[in-house]
C-alpha positions as CSV (number, residue, x, y, z in Angstrom):
1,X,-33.9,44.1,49.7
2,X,-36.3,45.5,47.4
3,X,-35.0,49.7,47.2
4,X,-36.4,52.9,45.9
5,X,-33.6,55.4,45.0
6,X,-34.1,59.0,44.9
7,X,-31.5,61.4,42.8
8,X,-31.4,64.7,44.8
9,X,-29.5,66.5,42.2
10,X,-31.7,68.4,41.0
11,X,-34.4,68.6,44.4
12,X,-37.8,67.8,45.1
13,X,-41.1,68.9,45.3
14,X,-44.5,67.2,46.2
15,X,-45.6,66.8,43.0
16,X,-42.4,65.6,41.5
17,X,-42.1,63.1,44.1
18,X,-45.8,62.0,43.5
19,X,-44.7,61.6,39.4
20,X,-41.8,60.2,40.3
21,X,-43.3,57.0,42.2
22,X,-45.9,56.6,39.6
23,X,-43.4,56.5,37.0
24,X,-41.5,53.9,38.7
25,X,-44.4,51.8,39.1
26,X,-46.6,52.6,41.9
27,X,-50.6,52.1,41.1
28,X,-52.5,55.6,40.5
29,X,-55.3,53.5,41.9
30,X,-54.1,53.6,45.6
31,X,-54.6,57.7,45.4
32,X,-58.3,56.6,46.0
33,X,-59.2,57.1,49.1
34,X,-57.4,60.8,48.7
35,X,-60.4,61.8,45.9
36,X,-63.0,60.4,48.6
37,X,-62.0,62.6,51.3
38,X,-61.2,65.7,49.4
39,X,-62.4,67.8,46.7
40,X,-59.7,67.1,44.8
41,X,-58.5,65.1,41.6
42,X,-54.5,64.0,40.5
43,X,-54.3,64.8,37.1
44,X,-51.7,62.5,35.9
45,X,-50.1,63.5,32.4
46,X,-46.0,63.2,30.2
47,X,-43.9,65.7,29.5
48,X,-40.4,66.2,28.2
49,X,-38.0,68.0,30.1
50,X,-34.5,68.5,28.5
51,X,-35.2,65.3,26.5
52,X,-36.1,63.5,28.9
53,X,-39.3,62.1,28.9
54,X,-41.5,62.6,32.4
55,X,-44.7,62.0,34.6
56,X,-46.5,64.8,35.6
57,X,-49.3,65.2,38.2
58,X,-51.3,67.9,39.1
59,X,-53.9,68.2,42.1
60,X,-56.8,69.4,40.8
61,X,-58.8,71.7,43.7
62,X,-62.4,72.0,42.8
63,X,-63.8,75.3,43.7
64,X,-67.2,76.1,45.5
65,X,-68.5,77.8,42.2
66,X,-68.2,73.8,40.9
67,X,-64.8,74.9,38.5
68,X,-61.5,73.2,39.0
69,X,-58.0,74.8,39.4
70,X,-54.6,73.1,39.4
71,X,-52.7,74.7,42.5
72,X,-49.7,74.6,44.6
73,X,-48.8,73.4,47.9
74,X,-46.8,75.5,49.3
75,X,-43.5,77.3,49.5
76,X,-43.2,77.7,53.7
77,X,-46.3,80.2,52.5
78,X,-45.9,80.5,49.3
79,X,-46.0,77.3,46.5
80,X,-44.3,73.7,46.1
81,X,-45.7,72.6,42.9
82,X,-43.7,74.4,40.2
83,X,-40.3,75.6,41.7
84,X,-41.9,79.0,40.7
85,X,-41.9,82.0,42.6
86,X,-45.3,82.9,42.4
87,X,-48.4,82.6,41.0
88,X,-49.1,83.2,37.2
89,X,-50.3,81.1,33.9
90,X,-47.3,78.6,32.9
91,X,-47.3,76.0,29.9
92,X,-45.4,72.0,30.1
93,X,-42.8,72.6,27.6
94,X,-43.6,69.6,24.6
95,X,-47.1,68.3,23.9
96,X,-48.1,66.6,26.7
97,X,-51.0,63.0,26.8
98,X,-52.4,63.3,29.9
99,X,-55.1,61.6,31.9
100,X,-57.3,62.1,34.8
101,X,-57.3,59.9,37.4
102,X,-61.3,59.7,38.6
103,X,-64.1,61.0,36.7
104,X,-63.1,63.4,33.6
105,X,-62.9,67.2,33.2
106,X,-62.3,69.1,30.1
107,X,-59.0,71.4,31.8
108,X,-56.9,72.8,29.8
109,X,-53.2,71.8,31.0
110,X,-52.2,75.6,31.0
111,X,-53.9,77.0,34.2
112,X,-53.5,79.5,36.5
113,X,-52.5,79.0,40.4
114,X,-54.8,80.0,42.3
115,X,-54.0,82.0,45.5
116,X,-54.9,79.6,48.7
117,X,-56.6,76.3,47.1
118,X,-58.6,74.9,49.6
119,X,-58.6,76.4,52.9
120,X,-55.6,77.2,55.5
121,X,-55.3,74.7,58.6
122,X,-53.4,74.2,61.8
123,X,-51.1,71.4,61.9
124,X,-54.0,70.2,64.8
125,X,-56.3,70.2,62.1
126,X,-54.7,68.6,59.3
127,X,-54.0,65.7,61.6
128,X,-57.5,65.4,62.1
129,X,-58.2,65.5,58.5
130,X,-55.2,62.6,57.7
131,X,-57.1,60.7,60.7
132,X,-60.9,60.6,59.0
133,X,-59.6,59.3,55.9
134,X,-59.6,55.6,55.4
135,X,-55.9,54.4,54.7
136,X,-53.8,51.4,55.3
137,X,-52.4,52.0,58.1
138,X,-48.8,52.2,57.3
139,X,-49.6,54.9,54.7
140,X,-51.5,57.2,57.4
141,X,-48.9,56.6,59.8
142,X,-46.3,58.0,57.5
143,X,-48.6,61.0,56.1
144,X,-49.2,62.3,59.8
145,X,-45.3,62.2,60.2
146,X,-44.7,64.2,57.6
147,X,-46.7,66.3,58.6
148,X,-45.1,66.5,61.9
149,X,-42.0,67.4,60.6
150,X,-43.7,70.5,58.8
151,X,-45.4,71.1,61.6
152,X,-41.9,71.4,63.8
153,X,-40.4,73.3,61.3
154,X,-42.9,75.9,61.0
155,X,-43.4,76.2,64.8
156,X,-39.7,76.7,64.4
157,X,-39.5,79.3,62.3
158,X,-42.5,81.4,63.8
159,X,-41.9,80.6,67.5
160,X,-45.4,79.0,67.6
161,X,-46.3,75.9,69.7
162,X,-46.4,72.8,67.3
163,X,-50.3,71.9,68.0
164,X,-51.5,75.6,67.0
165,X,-48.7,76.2,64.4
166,X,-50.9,77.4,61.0
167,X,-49.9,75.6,57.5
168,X,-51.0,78.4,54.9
169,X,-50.7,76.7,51.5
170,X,-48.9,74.0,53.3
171,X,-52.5,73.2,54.8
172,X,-54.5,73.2,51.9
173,X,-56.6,70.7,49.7
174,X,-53.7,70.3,47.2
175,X,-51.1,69.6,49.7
176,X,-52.6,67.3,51.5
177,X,-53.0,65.8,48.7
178,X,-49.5,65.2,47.7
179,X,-48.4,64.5,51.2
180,X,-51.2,61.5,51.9
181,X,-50.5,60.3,48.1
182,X,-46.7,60.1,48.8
183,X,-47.6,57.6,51.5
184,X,-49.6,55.9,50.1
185,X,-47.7,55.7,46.9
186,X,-45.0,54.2,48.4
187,X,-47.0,51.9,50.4
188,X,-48.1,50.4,47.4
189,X,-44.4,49.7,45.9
190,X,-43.6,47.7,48.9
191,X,-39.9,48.8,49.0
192,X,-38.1,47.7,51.6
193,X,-35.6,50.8,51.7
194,X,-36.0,54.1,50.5
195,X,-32.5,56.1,49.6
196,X,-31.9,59.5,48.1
197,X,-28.6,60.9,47.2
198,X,-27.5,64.7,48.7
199,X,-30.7,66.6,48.3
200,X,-30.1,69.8,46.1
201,X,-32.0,73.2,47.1
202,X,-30.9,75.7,44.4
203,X,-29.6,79.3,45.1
204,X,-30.9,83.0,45.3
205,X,-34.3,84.2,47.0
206,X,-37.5,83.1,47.3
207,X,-40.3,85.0,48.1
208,X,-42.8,84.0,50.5
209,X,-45.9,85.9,52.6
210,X,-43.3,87.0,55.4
211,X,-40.8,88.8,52.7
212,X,-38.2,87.4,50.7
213,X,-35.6,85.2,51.9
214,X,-32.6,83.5,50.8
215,X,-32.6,79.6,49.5
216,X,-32.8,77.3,51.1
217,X,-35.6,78.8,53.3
218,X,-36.3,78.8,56.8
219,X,-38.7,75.5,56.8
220,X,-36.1,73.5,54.5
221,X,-33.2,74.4,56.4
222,X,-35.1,73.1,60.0
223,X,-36.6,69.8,58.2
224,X,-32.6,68.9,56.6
225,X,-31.6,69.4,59.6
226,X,-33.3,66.4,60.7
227,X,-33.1,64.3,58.0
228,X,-30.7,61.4,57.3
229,X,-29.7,62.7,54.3
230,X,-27.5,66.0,53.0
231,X,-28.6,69.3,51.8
232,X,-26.2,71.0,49.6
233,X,-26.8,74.6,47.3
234,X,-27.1,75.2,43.5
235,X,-26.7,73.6,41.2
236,X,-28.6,77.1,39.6
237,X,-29.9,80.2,41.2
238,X,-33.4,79.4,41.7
239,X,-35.3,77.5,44.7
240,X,-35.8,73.9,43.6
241,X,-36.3,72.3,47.1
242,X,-39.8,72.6,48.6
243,X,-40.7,72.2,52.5
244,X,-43.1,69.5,51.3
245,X,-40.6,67.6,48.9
246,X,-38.0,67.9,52.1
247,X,-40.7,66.8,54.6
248,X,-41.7,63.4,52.0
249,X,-37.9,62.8,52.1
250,X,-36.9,63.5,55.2
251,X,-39.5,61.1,56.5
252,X,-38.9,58.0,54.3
253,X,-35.2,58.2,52.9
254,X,-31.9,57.5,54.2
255,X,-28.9,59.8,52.5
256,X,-26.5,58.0,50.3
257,X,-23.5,59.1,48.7
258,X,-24.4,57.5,45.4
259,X,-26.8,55.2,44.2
260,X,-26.4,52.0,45.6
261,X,-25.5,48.8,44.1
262,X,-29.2,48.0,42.6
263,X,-30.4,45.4,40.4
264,X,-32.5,47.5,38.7
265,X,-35.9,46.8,37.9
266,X,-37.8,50.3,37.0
267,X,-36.5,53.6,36.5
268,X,-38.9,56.5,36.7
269,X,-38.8,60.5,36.1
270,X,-41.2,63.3,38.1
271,X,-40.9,66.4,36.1
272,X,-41.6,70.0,37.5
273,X,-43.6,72.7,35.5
274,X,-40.9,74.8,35.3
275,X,-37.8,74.2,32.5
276,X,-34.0,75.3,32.9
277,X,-31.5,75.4,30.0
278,X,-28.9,73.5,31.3
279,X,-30.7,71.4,33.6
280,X,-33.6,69.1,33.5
281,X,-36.3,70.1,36.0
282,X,-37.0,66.3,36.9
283,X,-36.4,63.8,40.1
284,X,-35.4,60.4,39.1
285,X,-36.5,57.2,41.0
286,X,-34.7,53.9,40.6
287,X,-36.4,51.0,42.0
288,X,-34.7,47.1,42.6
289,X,-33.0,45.0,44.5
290,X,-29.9,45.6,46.8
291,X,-27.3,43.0,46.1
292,X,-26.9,42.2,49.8
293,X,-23.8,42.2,51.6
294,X,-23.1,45.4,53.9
295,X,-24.7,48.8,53.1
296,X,-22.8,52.3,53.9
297,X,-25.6,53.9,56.4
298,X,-25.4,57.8,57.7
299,X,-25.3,58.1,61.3
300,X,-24.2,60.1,64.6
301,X,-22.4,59.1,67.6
302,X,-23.5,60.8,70.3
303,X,-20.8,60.7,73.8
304,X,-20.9,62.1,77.3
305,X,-18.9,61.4,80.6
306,X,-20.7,61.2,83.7
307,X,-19.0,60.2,87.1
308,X,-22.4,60.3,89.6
309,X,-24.4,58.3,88.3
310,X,-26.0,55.2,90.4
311,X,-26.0,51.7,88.7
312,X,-29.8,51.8,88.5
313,X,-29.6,54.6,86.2
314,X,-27.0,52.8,84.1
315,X,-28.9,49.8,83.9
316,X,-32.0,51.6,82.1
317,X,-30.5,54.2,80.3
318,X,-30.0,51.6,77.0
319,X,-34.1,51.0,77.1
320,X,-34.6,54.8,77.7
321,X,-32.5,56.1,75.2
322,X,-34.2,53.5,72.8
323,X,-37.1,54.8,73.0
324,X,-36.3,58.3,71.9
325,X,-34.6,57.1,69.0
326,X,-31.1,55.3,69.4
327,X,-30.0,52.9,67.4
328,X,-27.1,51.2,70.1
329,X,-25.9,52.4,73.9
330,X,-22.9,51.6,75.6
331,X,-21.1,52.4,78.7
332,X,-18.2,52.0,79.3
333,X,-15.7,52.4,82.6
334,X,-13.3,55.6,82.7
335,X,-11.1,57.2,84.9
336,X,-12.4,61.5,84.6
337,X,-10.8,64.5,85.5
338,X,-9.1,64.0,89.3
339,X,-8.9,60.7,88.9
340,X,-12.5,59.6,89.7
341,X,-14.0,57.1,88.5
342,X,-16.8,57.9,85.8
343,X,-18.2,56.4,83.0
344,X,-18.5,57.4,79.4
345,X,-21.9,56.9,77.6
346,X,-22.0,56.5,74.1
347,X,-25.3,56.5,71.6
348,X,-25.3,55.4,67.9
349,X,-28.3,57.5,66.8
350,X,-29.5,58.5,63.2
351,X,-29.4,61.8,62.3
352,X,-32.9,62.5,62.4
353,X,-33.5,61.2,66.1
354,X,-30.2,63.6,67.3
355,X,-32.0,66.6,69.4
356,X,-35.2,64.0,70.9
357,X,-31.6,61.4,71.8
358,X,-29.8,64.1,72.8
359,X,-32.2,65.7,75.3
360,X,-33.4,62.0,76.8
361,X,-29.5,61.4,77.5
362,X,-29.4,64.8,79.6
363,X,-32.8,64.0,81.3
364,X,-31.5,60.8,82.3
365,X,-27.8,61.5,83.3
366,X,-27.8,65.1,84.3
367,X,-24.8,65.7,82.2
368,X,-24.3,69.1,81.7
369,X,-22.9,68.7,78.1
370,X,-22.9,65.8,75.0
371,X,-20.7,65.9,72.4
372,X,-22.2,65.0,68.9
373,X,-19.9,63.4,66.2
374,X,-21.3,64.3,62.6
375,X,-20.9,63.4,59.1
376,X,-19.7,59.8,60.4
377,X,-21.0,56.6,58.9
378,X,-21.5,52.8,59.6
379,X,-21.7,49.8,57.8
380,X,-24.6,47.8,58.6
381,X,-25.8,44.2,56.7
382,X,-28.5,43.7,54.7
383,X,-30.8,42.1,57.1
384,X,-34.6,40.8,56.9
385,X,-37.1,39.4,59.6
386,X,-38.6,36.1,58.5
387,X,-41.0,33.7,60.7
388,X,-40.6,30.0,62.0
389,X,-42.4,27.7,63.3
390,X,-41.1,25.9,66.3
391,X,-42.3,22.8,68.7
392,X,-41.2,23.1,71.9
393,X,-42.7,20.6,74.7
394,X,-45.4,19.3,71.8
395,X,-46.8,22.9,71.0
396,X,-46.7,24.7,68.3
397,X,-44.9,28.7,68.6
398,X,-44.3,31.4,65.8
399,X,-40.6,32.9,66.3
400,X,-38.9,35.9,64.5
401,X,-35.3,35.3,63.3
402,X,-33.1,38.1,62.1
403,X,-31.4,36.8,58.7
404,X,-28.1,38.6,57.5
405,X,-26.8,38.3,53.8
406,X,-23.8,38.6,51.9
407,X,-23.1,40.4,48.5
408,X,-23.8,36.5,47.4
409,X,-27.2,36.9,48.7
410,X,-25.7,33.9,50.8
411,X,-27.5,33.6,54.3
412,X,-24.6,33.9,56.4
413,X,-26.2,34.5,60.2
414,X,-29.5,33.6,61.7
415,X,-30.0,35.6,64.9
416,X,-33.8,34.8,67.0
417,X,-35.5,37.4,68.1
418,X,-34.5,37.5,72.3
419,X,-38.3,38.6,73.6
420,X,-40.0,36.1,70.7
421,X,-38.0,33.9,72.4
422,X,-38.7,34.8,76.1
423,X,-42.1,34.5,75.3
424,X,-42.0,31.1,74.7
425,X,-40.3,30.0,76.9
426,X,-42.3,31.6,80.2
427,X,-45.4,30.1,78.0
428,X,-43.7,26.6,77.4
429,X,-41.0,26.1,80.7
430,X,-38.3,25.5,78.3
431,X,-34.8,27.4,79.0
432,X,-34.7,30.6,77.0
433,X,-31.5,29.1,75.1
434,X,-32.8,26.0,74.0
435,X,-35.8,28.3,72.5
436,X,-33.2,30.0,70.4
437,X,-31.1,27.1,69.4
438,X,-34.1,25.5,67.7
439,X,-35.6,28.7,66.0
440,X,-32.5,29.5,64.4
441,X,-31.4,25.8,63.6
442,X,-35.0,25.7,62.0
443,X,-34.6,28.2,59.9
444,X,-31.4,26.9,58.7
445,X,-33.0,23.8,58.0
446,X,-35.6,24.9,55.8
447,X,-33.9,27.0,54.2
């Protein structure tokens, strides 16, 4: 499977997640239809950071009086481009060859941030905005849910309701910008499966336009906690995890413990504006292809007992539950306190999907209390969905088979898809199992 690999170590902003995709491959080009809809340019440019040699990209905001400026996106209500706290003149350490991408401006690469680029929007609005623009579809689904889960978080955090919850910064031009480009970046690699290693925020305090509070902040901590992935502190005392670079990742990547087993085809490096001593301010990206096999996946196992509820209840809960999010029901026969007869209910669900699972479960059961299991794992195999063409009764049908692999990249079990299946046959009259004996023999055959 074709994977991009993020290293958390040193966290994430929208910008360095922008730089980091271009570097590992993705086509500046597809930013496009972001400079149509906005007044805005990505200034793409190197840098070295700690030796290490990096993309940079700036979003370049022009201004009513026709000038450009190069701003951030947002910290909660303060910044995401730089890791700084605040907003003064800063320099790229190393002489830097940049480019614009679009029509050219003489800008000096040091710039000042300018308080507020673009104007402040409701999450409502920004939706709106995302919706106008002419994406693939893929890339706008993902940009309007990211912006969903910044739009939860912040409702969150200011006891607002989600529709009239106001991005500051967060709403503006430039962030917009590096939201819909991070879609649409990663719509253009193609990757199968998008990974990232624990996510690191930093340490201390950041300031923002409520006060100053400690890393990570408010919006991080609500949009980790529905991520796939982990959040730990440090490694150094400063903030380097953004709302926005949280949001990108919590939306695409699963967590990983390490970078997986890769055959590596690109590796890539986003740089920040700001520079540590000890660390380099840059997000790798690592794109190629999984070996195959079985792949360590992050999960939760959600469990409750229930001993009144009807059979009809039972029988839908797995299609129910599905729909909010789980991954695999089960129920299971038990024997509950005073002997009664009950039934324990138990939901694979990934960690993202826990509270929407969690609150469908006791909607559907009436339980009065679910016990999560965290930090728990699975191992799931590599698996892709490939097409066949089948004759049944003379005609011609298209079928989906689910193809597992092992570390080999040996095919090693061919599974039909059941309602591809069921299709056919209510079209055709065959039985629904000779439908999936021939997809799946097929399949084997031709391949």
């Amino acid at each position: 499977m074709h994977t991009l690999a993020f290293d958390g170590r040193t966290g994430a902003s929208g910008d360095m997640i922008l730089a980091a995709l271009l570097a590992v491959g993705a086509n500046p080009d597809a930013l496009s239809p972001v400079e149509a809809a906005l007044p805005v340019e990505y200034r793409i440019g190197e840098t070295t950071k700690n030796g290490i040699a990096a993309t940079t990209v700036d979003v370049l905001v022009e201004e009513t009086n026709g000038n450009e400026t190069a701003a951030d996106d947002g910290h909660e209500h303060e910044h995401d481009h730089s890791h700084e706290h605040g907003h003064h003149d800063h320099t790229h350490d190393s002489e830097e060859h940049a480019h614009h991408h679009g029509h050219d401006h003489s800008h000096e690469h040091e710039h000042t941030h300018a308080e507020g680029a673009g104007p402040n929007r409701t999450y409502a609005e920004c939706r709106e905005i995302v919706a106008e623009m002419d994406l693939p579809e893929p890339a706008e689904a993902d940009a309007l849910a990211i912006f969903e889960r910044l739009g939860e978080a912040e409702s969150r955090v200011h006891g607002t309701d989600l529709d009239a919850t106001h991005f500051h910064e967060v709403g503006a031009d430039d962030a917009i910008a590096d939201i819909v480009g991070a879609a649409l970046l990663v719509d253009d690699l193609g990757v199968g499966r998008v990974v990232t290693t624990p996510v690191s925020a930093g340490g201390g305090e950041a300031s923002m336009s409520h006060g100053t509070y400690p890393v990570p902040t408010p919006a991080v901590t609500y949009i980790a906690e529905a991520a796939a992935w982990t959040l730990r502190g440090g490694p150094i005392e400063t903030e380097l995890l953004t709302p926005t670079g949280a949001a990108i990742l919590a939306h695409f990547a699963d967590g990983v413990e390490s970078l997986p087993p890769l055959s590596i085809d690109r590796v890539g490096y986003g740089a920040g504006d700001k520079s540590f001593s000890d660390h380099p301010n840059v997000l790798r990206a690592t794109v190629g292809e999984s070996s195959g096999g079985l792949v360590r996946d992050e999960i939760r196992v959600l469990e409750t007992n229930v001993d009144d509820a009807t059979p009809e209840v039972l029988g839908g809960l797995h299609e129910r539950l599905a729909d909010a999010g789980a991954r695999d029901v089960s129920v299971v026969p038990t024997t509950m306190k005073k002997s009664r007869p009950g039934h324990q209910i138990r939901v694979i669900v990934k960690p993202s999907d826990v509270a929407e699972v969690a609150r469908s479960l006791a909607a559907e059961t009436g339980t009065l209390g679910i016990r999560e299991t965290s930090a728990t794992h699975r191992w799931i195999a590599e698996r892709s969905i490939e097409s066949v063409s089948i004759d049944v009764g003379g005609d011609s049908y298209e079928v989906s088979v689910k193809v597992a692999s092992d570390d080999a990249g040996k095919t090693y079990d061919v599974s039909a898809e059941y309602d591809d299946c069921a299709a056919v046959a209510a079209e055709s009259g065959a039985p629904i199992r000779e439908v999936i004996r021939c997809a799946e023999s097929t399949y084997r055959e031709s391949n």
